[in-house]
C-alpha positions in Angstrom: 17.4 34.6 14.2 17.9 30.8 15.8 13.5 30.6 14.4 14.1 32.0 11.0 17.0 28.9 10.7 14.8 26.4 12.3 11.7 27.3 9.7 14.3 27.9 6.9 15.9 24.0 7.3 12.2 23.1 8.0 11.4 24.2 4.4 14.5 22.6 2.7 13.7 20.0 4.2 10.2 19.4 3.1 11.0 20.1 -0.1 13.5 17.8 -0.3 10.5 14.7 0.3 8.6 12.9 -1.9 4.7 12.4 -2.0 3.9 8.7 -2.5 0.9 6.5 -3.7 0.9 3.0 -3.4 -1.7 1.4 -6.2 -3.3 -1.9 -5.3 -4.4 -2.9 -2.3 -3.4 -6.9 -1.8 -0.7 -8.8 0.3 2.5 -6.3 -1.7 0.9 -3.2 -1.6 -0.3 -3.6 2.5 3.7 -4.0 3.3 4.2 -1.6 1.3 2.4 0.7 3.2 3.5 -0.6 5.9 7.2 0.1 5.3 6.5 3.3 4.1 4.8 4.3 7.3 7.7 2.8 9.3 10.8 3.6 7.2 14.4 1.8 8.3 15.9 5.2 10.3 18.9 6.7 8.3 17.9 5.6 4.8 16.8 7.2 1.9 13.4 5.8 2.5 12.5 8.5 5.4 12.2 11.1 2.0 9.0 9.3 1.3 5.2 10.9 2.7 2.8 8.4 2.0 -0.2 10.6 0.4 -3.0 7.9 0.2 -3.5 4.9 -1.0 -5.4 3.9 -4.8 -7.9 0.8 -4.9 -10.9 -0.2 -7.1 -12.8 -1.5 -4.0 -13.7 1.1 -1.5 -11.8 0.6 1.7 -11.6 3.5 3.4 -8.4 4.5 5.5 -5.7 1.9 6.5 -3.7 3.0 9.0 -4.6 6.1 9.1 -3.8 6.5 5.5 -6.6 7.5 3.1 -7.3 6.0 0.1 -8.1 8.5 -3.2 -9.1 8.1 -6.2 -6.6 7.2 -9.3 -7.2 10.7 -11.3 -6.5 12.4 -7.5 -3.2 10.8 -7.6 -2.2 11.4 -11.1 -3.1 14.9 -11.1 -2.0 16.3 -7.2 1.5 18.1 -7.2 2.1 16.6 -4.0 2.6 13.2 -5.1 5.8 13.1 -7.3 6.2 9.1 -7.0 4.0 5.7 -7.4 4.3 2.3 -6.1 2.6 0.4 -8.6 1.5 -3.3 -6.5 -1.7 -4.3 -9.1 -2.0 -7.9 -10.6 0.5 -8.7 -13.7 -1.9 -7.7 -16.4 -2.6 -4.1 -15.4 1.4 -3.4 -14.8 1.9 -1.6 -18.0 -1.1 0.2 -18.1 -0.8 2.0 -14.6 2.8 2.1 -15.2 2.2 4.5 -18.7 -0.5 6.6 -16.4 2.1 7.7 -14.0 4.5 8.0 -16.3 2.9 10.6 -18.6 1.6 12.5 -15.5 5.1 13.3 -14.6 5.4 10.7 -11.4 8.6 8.1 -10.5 7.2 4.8 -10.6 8.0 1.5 -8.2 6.6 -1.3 -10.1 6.1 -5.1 -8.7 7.9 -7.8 -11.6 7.3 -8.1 -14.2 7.3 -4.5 -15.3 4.9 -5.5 -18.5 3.3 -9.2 -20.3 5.7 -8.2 -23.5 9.2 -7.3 -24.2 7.9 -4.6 -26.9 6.0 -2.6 -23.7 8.6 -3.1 -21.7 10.8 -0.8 -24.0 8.6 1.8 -24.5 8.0 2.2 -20.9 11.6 2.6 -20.5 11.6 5.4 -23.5 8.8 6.5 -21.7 10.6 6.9 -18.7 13.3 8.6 -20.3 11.4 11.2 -22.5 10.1 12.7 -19.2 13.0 12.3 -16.8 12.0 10.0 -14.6 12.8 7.0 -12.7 11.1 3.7 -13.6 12.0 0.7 -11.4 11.3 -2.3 -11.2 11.3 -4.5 -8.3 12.8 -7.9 -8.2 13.2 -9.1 -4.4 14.3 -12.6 -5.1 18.0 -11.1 -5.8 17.5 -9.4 -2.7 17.3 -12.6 -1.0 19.9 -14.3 1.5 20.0 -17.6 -0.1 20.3 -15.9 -3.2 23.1 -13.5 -2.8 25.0 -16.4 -1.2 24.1 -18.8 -3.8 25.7 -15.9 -5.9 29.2 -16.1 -4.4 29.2 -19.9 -4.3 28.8 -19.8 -8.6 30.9 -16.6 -9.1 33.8 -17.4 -11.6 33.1 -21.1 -11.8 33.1 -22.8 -14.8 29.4 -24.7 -15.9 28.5 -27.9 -17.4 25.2 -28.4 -17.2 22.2 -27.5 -14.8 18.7 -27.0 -13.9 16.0 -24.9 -11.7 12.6 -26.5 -10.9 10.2 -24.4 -9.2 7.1 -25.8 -7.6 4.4 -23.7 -6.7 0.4 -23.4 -6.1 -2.4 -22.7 -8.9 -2.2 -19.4 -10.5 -5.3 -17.6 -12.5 -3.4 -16.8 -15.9 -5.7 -14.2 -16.8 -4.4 -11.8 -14.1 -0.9 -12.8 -13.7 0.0 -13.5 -17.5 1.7 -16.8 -19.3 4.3 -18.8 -17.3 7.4 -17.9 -18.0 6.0 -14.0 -17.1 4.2 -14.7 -13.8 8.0 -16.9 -13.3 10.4 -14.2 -14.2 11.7 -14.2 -10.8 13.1 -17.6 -11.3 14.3 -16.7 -15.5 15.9 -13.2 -13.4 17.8 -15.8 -10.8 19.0 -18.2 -13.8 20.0 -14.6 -15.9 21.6 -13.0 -13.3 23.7 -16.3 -12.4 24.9 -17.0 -15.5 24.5 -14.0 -18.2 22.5 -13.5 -21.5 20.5 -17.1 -22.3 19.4 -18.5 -25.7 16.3 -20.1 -26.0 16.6 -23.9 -27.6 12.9 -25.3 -27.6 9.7 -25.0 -24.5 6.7 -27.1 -23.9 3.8 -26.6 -21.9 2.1 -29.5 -20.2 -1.5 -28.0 -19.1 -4.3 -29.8 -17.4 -7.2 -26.5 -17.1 -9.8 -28.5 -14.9 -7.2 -29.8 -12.4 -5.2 -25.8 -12.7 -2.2 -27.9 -13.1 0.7 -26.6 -15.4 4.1 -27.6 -16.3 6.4 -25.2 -18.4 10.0 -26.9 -19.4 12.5 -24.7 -20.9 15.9 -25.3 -22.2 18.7 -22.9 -22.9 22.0 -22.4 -23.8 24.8 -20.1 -22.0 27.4 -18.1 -23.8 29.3 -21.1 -23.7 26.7 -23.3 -25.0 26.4 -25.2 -21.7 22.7 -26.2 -21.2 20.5 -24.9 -18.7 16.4 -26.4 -18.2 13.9 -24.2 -16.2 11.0 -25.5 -15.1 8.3 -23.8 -13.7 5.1 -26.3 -12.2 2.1 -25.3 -10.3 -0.8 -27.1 -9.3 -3.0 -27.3 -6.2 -1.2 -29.9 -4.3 2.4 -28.1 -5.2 4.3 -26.8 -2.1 6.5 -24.0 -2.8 10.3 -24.8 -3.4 12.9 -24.1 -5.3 15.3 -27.0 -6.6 18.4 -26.7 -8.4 21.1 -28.9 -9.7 24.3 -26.8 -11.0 27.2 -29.4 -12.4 30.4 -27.0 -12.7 34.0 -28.2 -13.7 35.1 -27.6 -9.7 31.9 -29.4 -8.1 28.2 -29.7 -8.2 25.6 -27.0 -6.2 22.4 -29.0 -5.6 20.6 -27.7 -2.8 19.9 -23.7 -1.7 22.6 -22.3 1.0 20.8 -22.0 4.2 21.1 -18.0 5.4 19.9 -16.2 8.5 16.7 -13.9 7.5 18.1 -10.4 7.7 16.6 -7.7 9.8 15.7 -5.6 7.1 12.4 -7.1 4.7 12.9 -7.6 1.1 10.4 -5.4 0.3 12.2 -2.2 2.3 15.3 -3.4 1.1 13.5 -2.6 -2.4 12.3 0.7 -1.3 15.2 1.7 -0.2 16.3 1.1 -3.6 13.8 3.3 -5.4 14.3 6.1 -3.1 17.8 5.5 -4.0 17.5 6.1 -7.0 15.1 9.4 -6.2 17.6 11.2 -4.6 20.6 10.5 -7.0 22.4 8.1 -4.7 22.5 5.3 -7.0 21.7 5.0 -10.7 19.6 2.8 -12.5 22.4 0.6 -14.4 22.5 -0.3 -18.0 23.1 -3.6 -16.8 19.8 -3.9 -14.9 17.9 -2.6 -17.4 19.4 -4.8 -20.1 18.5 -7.8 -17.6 14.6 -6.9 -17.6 14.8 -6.5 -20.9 16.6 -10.0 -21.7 14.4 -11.7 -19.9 11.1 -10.5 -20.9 12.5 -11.3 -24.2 13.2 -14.8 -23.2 9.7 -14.8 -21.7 8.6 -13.6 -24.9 10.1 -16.4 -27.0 8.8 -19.2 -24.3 5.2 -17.9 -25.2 5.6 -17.8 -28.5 7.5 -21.2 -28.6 4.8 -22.9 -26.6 2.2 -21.1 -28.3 2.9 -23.0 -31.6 2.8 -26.6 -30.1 -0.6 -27.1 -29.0 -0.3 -27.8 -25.4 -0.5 -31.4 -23.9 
């Protein structure tokens, strides 16, 4: 009796997993592997099997994990869920693969290079029932969430968000304000739905050296500049200047690095998500959606002004 229980929770068990695929071998896709082979104990994250592993070089096994090909993934009943970790450009299209083969998909930001197939991803998503997320770490962050509570409820003048970075090849990661959407998603998320007032571009190709300025308005009409700059003598940093009524913010909180990564923190999301435990909000997707549309608007603002 106590061996037909054990086999019978066994099976419940098993069937209550899901088959993964992570798709694209680089730096996002290794840890992802990596976090789904060592899951944080007690999460929903321990439902995931990691089934192989998608590339378009031949690599072999990592970690014991062996790589298929893309029509093994799309096609095997084992594998109900994707982690999607390509460059920018090839988001939408491996997203729509996995979508209309019946899978969940984990996508790396920005979910697509327009606001137009962004949406029908989503109504995608929805015509078949399944879960489409996308990930967007840098509101998982410490400094972040306390740079959150330190804004809440306050009452803005005026401020700004200047992000310095290395050289970037545009042709895989898409125009500046999309390979940046992490930084429009912090600027969003801060201080709600954002209309666009004018963009430049300053772009020197030889020396892969860009500058993208970008002003806004709040609800309340309070301005707001982005600017997003990369080049190969750039260190990465993040500066911001936020004048409110109350006082002025003009540095990042400094926060201890949690024990947990950003990236499982994500995953845990997703699987989340996969077993019912928390919902994809209308908020969040109204977010991605707003700020691809911004995104959208900064290309085609810029995109009219030849750049300088």
């Amino acid at each position: 009796m106590l061996s037909c229980f054990l086999e019978l929770l066994q099976s419940v068990r098993r069937a209550e997993m899901f088959g993964v695929v992570v798709v694209g071998i680089g730096v996002a896709g290794r840890v992802r592997i990596r976090d789904l082979l060592n899951p944080l104990p007690n999460s929903a994250a321990e439902k995931f099997k990691l089934m192989g592993f998608v590339s378009r070089r031949t690599l072999g096994n990592i970690e014991q994990v062996k790589q298929i090909t893309l029509e093994e993934a799309l096609q095997s009943s084992e594998i109900q869920a994707a982690i999607i970790s390509l460059e920018n450009r090839f988001h939408e299209e491996y997203v729509r693969l996995f979508l209309e083969a019946g899978k969940h998909v984990c996508v790396e930001y920005p979910l697509a290079l327009s606001v137009a197939a962004a949406q029908k991803l989503w109504d995608l998503a929805d015509i078949k029932g399944k879960i489409l997320h996308v990930e967007h770490i840098e509101l998982l962050a410490e400094p972040y969430k306390q740079l959150k509570q330190q804004v809440n409820r306050k009452e803005l003048i005026e401020g700004s968000l200047h992000f310095t970075g290395g050289p970037l090849d545009r042709q895989r990661t898409g125009f500046p304000a999309f390979s940046g959407i992490a930084r429009l998603s912090w600027l969003v998320d801060l201080f709600g739905e954002l209309t666009l007032k004018s963009a430049t571009l300053e772009e020197q190709q030889k020396q892969h050296y860009w500058k993208m300025t970008t002003r806004f308005l709040t609800k309340n009409s309070r301005p707001l500049i982005w600017t997003e700059e990369r080049g190969p003598e750039l260190k990465r940093k993040k500066q911001i200047n936020f004048q409110f009524k109350s006082d002025t913010l003009d540095h990042l909180p400094e926060a201890p690095n949690t024990h947990v990564g950003l990236f499982m923190q994500d995953l845990n999301l997703f699987a989340q998500k996969l077993a019912g435990q928390t919902p994809t909000e209308l908020s969040e997707k109204n977010r991605l959606l707003h700020c691809l549309d911004l995104a959208d608007e900064i290309r085609i603002f810029c995109e009219q002004v030849p750049p300088s």
